[in-house]
Every structure is written in C-alpha cells, then in structure tokens.
C-alpha positions, 0 to 999 in steps of 0.5 A: 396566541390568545384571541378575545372576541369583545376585541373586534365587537364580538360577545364577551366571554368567549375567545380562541387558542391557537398553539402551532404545534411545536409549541413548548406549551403542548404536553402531549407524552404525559397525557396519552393515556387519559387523552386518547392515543390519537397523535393529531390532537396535542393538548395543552394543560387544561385550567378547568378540568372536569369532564374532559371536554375538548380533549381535555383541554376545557371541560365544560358545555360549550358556549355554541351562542358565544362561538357563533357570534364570535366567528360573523364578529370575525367575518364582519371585522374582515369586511369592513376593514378598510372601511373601519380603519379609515373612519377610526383614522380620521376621528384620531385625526380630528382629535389630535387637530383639536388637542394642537388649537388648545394652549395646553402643554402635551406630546403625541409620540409619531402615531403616524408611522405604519406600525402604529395602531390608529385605534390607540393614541399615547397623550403625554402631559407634563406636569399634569398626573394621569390619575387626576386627569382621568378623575376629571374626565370621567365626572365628565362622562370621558372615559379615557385610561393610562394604561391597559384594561387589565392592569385597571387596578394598579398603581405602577406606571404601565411596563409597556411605557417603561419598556418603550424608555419612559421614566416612570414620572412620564408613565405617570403623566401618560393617558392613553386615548382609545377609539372604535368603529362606533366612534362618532366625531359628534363624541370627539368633538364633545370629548375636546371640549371637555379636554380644553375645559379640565385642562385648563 
C-alpha cells in the first residue's frame, strides 16, 4: 500500500510504503549478502540505488522536513475527521442542489451509499464532451477533471469508468468533481453560477 502525503494536505514529495510481510514484492533470499543477514528487514527492490540507504531499499538523504510534516498531516487528518467529513458532505450537498435547479440534462450515480467517498462526485452529461466543458470551466477559473491526476495527459475515457460499465462515449462525457477540507460554500456557490452559465 503506497501513501501520498499531499493527499490528507501533507507536503509534496514525501509518502510511505507499507509491504506485510508475506508480500510477494519482498526479495529478501537474493539480497542478504548485500543487505546484511538480519531476517527482521525483508526489503523490496529498491528504484533508486546508490548508497543503500534505508537497507537498501532507497538510497538517498532523508527528507526529515517532508516526513515530520507528513506524520502531524496524519495526526491532523485523524482529528478532524469527523469534523472534515461533514463539512466536504455538506458543500457536495449544496452543489448537487444547485446542479438539480438548472435545466440542463446530467445523472449523478447514487453518491449517497456508504461506500462511497463524499469527497468525490461523478457528473455525467449527455451529449455534452468532458474536454469541452473542462476547457470552459477553467477559462472560468473552475478547475474540474475527468478523471485522475495521473493519467491528466491522456485521451482515453478513464479505465475505472469503463470498468464500472461505462461505454466509452459516457467516459467521455464524464467530469468528475473533487472537494476538500478547504472548500468554502462561497466557492461552490460561485462554481454553480459558472456551471449554469457554460451550460447553457
């Protein structure tokens, strides 16, 4: 399991592995003899090599500032939980209000259900291209995506979407919406104005 600090409002740049022990990605047998003979550390191949650092596992100085602020972003995000879930629940709640009052054609999958992540709204738009209205919206100063972060540079409709069943035209007529502890419904309210201006 891979851990990214930026994700709970952590600095950028730093994050954690966790590997259980009986993971498949541990090389221990091959590596003794330049990782020491202690059976506590199982390491897995390490990506950047050097000085073998971390036994081995990530050569490299430390980035001490990046992990200490890393671990009260993690003590924070524990903290305020609660507090932080009903706020980013709410806010959804007044967008998705102001997204039903305009005339415009769109479906919201059931974002209601308990395995769902209140943070993060799928909008679909019939007829409508993600690109165009993602365009639009950030000349608006909106910054909205169709997908994830990391495939940002890519044509191809999101593989989660068309695991989940979509047809590749639906991928492409998907946005999704993404909010955050530092949300303000100020910023909703202005985002739904911009929303019913572009849609129609």
């Amino acid at each position: 399991m891979t851990l990214s600090a930026h994700k709970i409002y952590g600095p950028k740049g730093v994050g954690a592995l966790y590997c259980r022990q009986e993971s498949r990605i541990w090389n221990l047998e091959s590596s003794n003899s330049k990782r020491g003979s202690d059976s506590r550390f199982q390491i897995p191949d390490a990506i950047l090599t050097g000085g073998g650092q971390e036994f081995s596992a990530r050569s490299g100085t430390e980035n001490v500032a990046g992990i200490a602020g890393f671990g009260e972003a993690v003590e924070l995000a524990e903290q305020e939980r609660d507090k932080r879930r009903r706020h980013i629940m709410t806010i959804r709640d007044q967008f998705m209000k102001g997204l039903s009052k305009m005339n415009s054609r769109f479906q919201i999958p059931d974002s209601r259900s308990s395995a769902s992540s209140p943070h993060i709204l799928h909008l679909w738009f019939p007829g409508h291209k993600a690109e165009d209205l993602l365009v639009r919206l950030d000349l608006n100063g909106v910054a909205i995506s169709a997908g994830p972060a990391c495939g940002a540079r890519s044509s191809r409709p999101s593989h989660v979407l068309e695991a989940m069943g979509f047809t590749a035209k639906r991928a492409a007529e998907s946005i999704r919406v993404s909010f955050g502890a530092m949300t303000t419904t100020a910023e909703v309210r202005r985002a739904m104005t911009i929303f019913e201006k572009i849609l129609k």
